[in-house]
PDB file of N, CA, C and O in Angstrom:
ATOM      1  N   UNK A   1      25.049  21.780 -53.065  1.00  0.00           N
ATOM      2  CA  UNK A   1      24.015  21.080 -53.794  1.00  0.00           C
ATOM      3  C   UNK A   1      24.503  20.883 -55.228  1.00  0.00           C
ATOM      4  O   UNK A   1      24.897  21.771 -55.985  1.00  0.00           O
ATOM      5  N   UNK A   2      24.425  19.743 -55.445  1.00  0.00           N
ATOM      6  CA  UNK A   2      24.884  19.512 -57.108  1.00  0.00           C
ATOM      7  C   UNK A   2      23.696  20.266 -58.032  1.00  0.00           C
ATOM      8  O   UNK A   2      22.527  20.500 -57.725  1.00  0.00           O
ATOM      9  N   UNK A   3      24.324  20.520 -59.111  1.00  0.00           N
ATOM     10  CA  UNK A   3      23.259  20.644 -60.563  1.00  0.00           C
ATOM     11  C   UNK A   3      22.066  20.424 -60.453  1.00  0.00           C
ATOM     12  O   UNK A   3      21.042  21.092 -60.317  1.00  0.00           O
ATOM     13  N   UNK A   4      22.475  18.875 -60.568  1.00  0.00           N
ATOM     14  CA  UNK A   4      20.915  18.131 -60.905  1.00  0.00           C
ATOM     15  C   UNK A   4      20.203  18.083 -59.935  1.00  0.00           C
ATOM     16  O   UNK A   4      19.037  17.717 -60.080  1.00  0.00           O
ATOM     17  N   UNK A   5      20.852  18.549 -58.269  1.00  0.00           N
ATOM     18  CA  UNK A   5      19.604  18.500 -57.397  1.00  0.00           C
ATOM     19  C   UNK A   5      18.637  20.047 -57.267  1.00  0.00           C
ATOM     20  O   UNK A   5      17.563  20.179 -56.679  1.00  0.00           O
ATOM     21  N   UNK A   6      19.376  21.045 -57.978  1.00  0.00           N
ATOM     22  CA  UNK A   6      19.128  22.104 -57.732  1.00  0.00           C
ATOM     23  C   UNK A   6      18.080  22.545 -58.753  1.00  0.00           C
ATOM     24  O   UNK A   6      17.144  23.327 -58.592  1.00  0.00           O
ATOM     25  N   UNK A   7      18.562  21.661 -60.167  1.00  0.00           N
ATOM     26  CA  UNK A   7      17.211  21.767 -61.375  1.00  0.00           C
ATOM     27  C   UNK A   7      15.866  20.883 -61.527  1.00  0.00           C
ATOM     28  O   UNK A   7      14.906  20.944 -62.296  1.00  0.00           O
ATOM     29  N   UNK A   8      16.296  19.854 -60.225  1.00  0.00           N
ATOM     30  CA  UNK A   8      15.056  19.250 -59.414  1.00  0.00           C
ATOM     31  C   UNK A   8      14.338  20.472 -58.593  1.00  0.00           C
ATOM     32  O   UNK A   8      13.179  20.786 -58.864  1.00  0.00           O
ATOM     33  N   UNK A   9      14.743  20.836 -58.042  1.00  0.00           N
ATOM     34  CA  UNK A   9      14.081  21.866 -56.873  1.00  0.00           C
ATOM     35  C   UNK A   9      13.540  23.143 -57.585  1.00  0.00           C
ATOM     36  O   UNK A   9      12.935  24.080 -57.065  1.00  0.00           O
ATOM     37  N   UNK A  10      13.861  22.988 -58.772  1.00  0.00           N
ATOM     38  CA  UNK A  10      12.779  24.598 -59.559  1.00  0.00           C
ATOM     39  C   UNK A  10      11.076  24.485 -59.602  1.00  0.00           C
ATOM     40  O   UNK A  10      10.204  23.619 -59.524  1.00  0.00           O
ATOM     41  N   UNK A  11      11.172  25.569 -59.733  1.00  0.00           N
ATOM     42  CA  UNK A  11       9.447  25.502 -59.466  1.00  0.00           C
ATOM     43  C   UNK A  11       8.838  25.342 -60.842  1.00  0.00           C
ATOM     44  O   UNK A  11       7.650  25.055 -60.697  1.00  0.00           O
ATOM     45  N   UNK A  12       9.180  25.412 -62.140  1.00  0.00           N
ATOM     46  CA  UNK A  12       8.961  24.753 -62.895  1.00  0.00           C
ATOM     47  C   UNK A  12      10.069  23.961 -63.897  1.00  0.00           C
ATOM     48  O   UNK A  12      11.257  24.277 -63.958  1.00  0.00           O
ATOM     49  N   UNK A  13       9.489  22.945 -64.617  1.00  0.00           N
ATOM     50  CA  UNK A  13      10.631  21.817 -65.298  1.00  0.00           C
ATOM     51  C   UNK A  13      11.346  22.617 -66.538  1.00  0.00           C
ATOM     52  O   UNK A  13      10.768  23.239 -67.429  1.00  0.00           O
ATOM     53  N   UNK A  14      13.101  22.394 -66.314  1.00  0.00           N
ATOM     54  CA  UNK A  14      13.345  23.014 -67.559  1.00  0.00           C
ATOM     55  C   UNK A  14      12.585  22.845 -68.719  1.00  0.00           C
ATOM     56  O   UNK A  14      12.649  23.755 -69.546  1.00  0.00           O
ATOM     57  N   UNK A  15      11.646  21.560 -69.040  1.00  0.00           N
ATOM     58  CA  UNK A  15      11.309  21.278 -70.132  1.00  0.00           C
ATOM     59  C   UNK A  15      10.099  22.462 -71.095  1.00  0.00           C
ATOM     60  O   UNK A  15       9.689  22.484 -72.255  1.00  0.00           O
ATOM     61  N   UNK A  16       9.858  23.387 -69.778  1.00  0.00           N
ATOM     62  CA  UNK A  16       9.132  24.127 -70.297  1.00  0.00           C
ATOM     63  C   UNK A  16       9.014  25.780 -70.281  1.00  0.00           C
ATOM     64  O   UNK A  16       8.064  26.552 -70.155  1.00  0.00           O
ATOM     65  N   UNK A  17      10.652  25.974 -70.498  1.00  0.00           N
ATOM     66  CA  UNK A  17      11.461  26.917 -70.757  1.00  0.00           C
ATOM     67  C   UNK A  17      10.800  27.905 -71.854  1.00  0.00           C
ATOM     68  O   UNK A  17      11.016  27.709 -73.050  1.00  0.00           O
ATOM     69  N   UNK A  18       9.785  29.241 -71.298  1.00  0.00           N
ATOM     70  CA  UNK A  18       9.155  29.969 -72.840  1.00  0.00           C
ATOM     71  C   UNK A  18      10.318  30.782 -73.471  1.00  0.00           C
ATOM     72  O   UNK A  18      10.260  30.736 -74.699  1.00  0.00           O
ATOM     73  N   UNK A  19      11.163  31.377 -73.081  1.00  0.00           N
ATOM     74  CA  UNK A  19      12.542  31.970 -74.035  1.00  0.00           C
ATOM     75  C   UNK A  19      13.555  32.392 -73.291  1.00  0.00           C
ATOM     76  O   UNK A  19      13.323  32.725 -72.129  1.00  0.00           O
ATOM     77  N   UNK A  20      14.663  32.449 -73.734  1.00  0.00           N
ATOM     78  CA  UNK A  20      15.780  32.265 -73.558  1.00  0.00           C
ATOM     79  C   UNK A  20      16.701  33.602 -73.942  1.00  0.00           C
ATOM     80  O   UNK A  20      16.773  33.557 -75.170  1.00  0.00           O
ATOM     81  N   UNK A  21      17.424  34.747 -73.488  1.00  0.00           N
ATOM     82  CA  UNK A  21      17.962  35.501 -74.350  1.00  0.00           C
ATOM     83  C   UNK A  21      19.432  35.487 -73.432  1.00  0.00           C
ATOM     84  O   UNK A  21      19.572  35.227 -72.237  1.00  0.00           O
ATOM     85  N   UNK A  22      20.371  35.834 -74.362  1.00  0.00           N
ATOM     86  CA  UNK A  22      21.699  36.308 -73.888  1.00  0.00           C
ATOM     87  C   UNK A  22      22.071  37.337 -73.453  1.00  0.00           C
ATOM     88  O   UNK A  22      21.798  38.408 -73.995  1.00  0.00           O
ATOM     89  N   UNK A  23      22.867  37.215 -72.241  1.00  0.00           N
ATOM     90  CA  UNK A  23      23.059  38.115 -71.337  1.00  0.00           C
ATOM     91  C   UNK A  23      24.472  39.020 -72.146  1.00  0.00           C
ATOM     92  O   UNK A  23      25.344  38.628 -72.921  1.00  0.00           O
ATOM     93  N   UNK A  24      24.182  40.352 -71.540  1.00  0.00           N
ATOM     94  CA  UNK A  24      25.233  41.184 -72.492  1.00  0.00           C
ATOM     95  C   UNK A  24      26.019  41.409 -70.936  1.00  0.00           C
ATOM     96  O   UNK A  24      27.199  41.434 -71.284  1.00  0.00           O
ATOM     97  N   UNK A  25      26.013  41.506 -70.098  1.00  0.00           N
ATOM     98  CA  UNK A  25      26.579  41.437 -68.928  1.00  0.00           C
ATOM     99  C   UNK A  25      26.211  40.078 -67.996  1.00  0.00           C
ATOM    100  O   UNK A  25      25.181  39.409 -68.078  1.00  0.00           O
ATOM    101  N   UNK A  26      27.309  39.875 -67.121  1.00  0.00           N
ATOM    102  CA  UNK A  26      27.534  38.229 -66.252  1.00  0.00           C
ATOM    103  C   UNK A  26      26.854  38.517 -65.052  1.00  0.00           C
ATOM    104  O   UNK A  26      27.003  37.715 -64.129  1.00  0.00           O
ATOM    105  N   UNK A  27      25.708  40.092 -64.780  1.00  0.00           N
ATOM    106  CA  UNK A  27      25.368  40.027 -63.292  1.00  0.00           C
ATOM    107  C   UNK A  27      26.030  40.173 -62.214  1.00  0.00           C
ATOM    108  O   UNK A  27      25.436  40.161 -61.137  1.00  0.00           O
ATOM    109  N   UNK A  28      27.338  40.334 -62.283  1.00  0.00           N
ATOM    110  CA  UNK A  28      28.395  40.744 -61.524  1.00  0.00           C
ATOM    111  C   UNK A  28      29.355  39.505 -61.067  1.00  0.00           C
ATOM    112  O   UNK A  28      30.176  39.590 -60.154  1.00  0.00           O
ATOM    113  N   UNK A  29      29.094  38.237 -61.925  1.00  0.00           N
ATOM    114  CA  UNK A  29      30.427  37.109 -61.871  1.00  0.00           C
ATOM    115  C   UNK A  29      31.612  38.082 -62.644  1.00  0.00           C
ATOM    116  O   UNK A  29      31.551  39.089 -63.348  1.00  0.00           O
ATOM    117  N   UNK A  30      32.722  37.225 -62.122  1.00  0.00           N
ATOM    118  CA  UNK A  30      33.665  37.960 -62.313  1.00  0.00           C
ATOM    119  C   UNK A  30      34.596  36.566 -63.206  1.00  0.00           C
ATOM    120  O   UNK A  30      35.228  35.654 -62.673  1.00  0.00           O
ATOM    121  N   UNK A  31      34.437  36.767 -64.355  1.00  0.00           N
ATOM    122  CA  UNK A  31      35.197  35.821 -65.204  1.00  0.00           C
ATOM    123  C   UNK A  31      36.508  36.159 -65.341  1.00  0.00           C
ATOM    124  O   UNK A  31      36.885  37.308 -65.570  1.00  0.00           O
ATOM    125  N   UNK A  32      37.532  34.803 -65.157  1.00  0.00           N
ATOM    126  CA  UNK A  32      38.817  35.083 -65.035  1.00  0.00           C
ATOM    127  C   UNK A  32      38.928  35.683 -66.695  1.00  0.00           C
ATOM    128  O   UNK A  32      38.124  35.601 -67.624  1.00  0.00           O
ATOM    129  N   UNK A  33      40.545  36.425 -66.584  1.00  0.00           N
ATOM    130  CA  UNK A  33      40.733  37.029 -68.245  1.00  0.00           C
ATOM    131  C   UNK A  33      41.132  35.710 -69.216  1.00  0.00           C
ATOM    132  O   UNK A  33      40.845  35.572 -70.405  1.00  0.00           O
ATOM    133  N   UNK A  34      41.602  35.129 -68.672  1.00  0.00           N
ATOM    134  CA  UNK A  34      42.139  33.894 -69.438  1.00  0.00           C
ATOM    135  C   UNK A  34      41.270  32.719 -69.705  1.00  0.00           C
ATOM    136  O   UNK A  34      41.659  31.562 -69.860  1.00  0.00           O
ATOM    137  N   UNK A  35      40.031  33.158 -69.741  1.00  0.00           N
ATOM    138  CA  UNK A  35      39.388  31.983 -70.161  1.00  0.00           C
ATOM    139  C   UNK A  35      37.531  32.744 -70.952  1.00  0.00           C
ATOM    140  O   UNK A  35      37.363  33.958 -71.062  1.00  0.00           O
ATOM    141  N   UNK A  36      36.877  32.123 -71.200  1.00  0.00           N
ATOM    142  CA  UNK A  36      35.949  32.685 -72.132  1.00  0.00           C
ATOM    143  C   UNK A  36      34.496  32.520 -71.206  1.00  0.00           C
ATOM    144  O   UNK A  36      34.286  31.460 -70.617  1.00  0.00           O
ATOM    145  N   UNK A  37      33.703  33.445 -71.146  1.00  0.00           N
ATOM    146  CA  UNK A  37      32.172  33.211 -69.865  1.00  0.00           C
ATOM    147  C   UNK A  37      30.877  33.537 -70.624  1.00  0.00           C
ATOM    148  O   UNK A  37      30.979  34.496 -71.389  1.00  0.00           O
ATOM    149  N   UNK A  38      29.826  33.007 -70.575  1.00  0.00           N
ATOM    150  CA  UNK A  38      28.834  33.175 -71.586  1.00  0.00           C
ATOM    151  C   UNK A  38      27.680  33.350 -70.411  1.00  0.00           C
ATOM    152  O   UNK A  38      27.743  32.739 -69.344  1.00  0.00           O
ATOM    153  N   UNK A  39      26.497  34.374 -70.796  1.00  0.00           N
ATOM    154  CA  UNK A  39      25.517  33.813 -69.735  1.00  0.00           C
ATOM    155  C   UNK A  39      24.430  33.995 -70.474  1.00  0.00           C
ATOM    156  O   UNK A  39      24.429  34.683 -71.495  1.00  0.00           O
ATOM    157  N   UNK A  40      23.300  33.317 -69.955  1.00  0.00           N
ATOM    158  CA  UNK A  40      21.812  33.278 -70.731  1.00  0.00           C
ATOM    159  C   UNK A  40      21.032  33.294 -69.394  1.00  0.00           C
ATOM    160  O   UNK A  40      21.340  32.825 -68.298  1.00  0.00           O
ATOM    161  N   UNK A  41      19.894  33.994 -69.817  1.00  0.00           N
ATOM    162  CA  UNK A  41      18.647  34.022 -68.897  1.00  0.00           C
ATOM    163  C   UNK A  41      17.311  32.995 -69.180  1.00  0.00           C
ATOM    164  O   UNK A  41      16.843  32.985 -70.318  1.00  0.00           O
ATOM    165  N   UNK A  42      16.917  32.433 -68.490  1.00  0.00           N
ATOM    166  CA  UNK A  42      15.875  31.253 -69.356  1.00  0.00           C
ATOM    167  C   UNK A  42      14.712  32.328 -68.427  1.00  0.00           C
ATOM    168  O   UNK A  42      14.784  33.257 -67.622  1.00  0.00           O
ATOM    169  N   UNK A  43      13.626  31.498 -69.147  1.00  0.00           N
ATOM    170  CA  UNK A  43      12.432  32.482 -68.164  1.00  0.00           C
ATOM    171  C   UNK A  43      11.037  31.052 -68.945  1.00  0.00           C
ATOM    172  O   UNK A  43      10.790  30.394 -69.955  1.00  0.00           O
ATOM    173  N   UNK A  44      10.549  31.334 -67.536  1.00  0.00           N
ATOM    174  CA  UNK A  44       9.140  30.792 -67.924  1.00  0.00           C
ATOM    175  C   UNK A  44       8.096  32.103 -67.228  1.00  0.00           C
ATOM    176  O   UNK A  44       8.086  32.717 -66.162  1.00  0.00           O
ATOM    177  N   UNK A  45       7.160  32.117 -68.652  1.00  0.00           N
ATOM    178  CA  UNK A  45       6.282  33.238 -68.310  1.00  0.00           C
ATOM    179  C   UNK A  45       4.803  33.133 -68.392  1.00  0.00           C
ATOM    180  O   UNK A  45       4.386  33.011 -69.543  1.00  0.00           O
ATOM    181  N   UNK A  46       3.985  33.148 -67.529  1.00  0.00           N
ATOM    182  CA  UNK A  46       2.500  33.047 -67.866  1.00  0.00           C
ATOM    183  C   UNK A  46       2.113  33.445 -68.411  1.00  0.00           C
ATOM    184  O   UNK A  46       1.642  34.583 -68.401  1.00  0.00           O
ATOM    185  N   UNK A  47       2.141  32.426 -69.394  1.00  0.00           N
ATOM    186  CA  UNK A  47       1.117  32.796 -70.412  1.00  0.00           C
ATOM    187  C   UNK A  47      -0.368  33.325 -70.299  1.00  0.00           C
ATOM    188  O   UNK A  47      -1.084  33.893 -71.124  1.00  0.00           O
ATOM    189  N   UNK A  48      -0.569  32.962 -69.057  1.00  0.00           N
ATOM    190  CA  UNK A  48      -2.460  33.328 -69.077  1.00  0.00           C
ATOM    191  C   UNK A  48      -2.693  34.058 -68.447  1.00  0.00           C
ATOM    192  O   UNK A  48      -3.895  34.172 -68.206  1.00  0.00           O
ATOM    193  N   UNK A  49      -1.599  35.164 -67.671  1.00  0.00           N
ATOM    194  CA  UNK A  49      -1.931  35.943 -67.342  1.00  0.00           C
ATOM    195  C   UNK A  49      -2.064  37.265 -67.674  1.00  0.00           C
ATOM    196  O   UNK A  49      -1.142  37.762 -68.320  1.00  0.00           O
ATOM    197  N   UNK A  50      -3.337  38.191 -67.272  1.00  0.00           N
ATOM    198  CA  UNK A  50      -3.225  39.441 -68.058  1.00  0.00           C
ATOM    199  C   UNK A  50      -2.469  40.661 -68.018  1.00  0.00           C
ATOM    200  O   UNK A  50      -2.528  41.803 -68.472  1.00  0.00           O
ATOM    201  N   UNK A  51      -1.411  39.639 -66.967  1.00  0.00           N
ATOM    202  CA  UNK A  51      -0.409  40.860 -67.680  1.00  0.00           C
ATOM    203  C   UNK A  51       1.216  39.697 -67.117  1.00  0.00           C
ATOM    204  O   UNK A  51       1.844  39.411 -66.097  1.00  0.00           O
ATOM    205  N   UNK A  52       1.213  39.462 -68.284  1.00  0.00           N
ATOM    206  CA  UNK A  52       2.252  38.708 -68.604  1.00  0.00           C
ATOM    207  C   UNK A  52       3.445  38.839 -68.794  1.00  0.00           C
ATOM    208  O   UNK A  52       4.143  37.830 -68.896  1.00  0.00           O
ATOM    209  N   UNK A  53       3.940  39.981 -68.883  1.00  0.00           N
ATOM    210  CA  UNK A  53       4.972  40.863 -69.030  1.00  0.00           C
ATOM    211  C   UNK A  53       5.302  41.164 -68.107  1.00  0.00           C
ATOM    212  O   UNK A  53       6.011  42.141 -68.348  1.00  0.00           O
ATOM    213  N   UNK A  54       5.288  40.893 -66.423  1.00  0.00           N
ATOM    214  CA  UNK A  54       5.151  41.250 -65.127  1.00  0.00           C
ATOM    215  C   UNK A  54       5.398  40.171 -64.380  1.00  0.00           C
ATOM    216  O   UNK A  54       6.085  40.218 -63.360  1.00  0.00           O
ATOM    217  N   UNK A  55       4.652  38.728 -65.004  1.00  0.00           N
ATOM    218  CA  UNK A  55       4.668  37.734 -64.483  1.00  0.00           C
ATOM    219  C   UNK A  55       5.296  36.452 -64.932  1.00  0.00           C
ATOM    220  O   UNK A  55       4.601  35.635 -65.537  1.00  0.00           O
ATOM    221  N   UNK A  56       6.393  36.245 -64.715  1.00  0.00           N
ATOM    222  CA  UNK A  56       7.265  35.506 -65.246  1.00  0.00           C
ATOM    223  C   UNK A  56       8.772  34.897 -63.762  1.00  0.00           C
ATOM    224  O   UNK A  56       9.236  35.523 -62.810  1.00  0.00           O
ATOM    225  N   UNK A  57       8.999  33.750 -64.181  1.00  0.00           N
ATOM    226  CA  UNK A  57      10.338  33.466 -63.345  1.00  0.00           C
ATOM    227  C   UNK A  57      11.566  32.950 -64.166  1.00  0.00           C
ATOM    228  O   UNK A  57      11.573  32.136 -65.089  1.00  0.00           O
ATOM    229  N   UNK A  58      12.626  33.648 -63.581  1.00  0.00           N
ATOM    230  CA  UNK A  58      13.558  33.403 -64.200  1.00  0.00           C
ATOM    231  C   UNK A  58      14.651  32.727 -63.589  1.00  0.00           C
ATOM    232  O   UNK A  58      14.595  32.399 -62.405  1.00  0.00           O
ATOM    233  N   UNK A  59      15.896  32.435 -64.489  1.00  0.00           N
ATOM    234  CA  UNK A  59      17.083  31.798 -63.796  1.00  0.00           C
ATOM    235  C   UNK A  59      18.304  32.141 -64.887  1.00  0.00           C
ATOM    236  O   UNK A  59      18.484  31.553 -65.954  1.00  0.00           O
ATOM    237  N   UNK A  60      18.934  33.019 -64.455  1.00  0.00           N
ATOM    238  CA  UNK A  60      19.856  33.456 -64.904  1.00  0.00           C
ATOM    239  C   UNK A  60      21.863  31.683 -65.111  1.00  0.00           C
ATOM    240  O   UNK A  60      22.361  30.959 -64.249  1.00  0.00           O
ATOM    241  N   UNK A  61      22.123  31.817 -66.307  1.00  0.00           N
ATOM    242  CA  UNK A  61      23.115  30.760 -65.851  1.00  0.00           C
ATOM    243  C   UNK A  61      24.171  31.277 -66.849  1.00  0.00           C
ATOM    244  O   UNK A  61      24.148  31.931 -67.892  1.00  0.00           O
ATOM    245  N   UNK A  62      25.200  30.639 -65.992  1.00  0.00           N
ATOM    246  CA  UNK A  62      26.329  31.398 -66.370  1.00  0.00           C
ATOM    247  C   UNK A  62      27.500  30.285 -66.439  1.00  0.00           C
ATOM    248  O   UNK A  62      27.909  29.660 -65.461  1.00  0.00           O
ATOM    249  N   UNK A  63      27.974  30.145 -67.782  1.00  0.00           N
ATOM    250  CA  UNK A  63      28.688  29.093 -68.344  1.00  0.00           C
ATOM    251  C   UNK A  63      30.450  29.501 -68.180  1.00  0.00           C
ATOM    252  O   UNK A  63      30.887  30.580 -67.780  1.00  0.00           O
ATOM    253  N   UNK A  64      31.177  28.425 -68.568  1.00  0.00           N
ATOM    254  CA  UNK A  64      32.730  29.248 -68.257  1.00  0.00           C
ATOM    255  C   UNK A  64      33.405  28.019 -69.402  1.00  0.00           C
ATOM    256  O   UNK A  64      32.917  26.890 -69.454  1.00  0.00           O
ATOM    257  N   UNK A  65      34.498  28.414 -70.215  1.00  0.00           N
ATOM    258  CA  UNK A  65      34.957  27.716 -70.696  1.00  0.00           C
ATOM    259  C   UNK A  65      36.071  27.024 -69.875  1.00  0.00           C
ATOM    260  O   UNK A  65      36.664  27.713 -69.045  1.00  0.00           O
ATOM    261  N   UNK A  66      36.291  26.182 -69.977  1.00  0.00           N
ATOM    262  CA  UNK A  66      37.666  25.289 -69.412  1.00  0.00           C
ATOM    263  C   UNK A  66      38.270  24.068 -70.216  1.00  0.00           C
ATOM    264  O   UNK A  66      37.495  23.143 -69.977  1.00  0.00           O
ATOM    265  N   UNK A  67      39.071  23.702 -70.884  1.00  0.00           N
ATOM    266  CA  UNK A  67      39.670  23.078 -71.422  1.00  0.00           C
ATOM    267  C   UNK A  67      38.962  22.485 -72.824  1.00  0.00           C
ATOM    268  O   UNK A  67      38.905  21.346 -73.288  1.00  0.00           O
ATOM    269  N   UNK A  68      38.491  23.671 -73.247  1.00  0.00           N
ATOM    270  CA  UNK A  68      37.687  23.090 -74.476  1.00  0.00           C
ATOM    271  C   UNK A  68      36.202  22.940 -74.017  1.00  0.00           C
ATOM    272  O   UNK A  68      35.330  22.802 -74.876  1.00  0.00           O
ATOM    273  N   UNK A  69      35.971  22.957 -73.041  1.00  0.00           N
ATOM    274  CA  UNK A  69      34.636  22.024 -72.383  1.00  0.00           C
ATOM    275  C   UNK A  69      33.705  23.424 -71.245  1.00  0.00           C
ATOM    276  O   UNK A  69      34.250  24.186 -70.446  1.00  0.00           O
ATOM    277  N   UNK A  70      32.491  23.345 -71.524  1.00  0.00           N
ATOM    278  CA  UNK A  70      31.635  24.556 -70.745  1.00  0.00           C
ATOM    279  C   UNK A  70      31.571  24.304 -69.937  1.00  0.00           C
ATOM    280  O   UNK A  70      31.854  23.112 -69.815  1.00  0.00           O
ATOM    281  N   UNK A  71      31.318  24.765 -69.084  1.00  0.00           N
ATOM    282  CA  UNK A  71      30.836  24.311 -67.215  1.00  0.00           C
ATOM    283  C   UNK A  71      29.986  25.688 -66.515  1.00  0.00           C
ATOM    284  O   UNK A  71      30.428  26.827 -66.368  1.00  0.00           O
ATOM    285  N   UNK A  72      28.685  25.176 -66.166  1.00  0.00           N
ATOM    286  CA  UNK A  72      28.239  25.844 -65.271  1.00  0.00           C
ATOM    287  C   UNK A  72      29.062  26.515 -64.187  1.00  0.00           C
ATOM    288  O   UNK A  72      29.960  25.930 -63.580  1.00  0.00           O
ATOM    289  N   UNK A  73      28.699  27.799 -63.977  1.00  0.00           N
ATOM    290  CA  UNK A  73      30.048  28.354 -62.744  1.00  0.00           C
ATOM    291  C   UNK A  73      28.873  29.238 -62.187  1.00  0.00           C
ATOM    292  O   UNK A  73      29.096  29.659 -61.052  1.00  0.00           O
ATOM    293  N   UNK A  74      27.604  29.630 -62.770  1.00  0.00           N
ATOM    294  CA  UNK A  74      26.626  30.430 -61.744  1.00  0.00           C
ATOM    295  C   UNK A  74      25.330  30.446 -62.228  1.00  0.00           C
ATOM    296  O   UNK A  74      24.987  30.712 -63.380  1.00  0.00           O
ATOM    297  N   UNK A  75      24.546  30.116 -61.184  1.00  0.00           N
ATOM    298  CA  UNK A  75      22.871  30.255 -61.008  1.00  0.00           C
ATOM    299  C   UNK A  75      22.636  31.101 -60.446  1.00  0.00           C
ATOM    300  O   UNK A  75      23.424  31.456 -59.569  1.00  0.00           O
ATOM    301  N   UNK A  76      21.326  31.894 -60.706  1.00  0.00           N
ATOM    302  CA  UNK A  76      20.883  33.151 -60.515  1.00  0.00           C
ATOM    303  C   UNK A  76      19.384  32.602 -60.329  1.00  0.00           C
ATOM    304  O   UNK A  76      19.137  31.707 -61.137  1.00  0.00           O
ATOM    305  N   UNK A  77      18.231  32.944 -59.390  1.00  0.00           N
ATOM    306  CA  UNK A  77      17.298  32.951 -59.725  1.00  0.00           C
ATOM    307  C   UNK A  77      16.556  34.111 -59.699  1.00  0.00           C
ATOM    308  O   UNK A  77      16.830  34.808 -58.722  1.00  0.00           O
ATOM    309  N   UNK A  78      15.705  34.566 -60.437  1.00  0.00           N
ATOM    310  CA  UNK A  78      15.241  35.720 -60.938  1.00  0.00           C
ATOM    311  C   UNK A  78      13.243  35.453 -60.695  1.00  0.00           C
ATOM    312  O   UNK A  78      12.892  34.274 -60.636  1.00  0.00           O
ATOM    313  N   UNK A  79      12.307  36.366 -60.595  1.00  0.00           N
ATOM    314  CA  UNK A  79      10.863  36.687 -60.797  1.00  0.00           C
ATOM    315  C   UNK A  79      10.860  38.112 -60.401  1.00  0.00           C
ATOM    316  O   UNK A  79      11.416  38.879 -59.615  1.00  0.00           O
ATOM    317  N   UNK A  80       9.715  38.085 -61.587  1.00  0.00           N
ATOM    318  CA  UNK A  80       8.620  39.197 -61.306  1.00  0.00           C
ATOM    319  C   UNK A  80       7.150  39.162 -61.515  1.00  0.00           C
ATOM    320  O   UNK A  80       6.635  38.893 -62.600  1.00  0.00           O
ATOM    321  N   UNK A  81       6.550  39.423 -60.516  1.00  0.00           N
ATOM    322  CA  UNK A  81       5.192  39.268 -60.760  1.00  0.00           C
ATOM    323  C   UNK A  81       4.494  40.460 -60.260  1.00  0.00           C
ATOM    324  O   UNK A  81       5.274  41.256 -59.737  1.00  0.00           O
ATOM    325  N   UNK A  82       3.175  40.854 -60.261  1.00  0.00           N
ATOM    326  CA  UNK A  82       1.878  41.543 -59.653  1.00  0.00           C
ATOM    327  C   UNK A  82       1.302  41.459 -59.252  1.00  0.00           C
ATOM    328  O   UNK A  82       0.532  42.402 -59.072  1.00  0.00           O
TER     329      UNK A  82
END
């Protein structure tokens, strides 16, 4: 499945991404040594729920450098709810 069919198929639109933090570990990708790997977790979280801190979905992504240029190399999808 390409990219763009796969960020079609989320259950909600990136556009409404509530925060974003950087991953201090890749989740267990295994980045070659010779090249540079970045990962971020996006999360959308309900807001209206009363307990919001519980209820949230995520998608872990994991970038790779290659010739100057980033490239997606891993999707993760992530929730937790109550």
């Amino acid at each position: 499945m390409s990219l763009y069919a796969y960020t079609d198929r989320l259950i909600r639109p990136l556009k409404d991404i509530t925060k974003v933090e950087i991953l201090k570990d890749l989740k267990g990708y295994q980045c070659s040594p010779t090249s540079e790997c970045r990962g971020y977790e996006l999360y959308w979280i309900d807001e209206i729920s009363p307990t919001k801190e519980y209820d949230w979905y995520g998608l872990v992504v994991i970038v790779e450098r290659y010739k100057d240029k980033w490239y997606v190399v891993g999707l993760l999808r992530d929730r937790w709810t109550i």
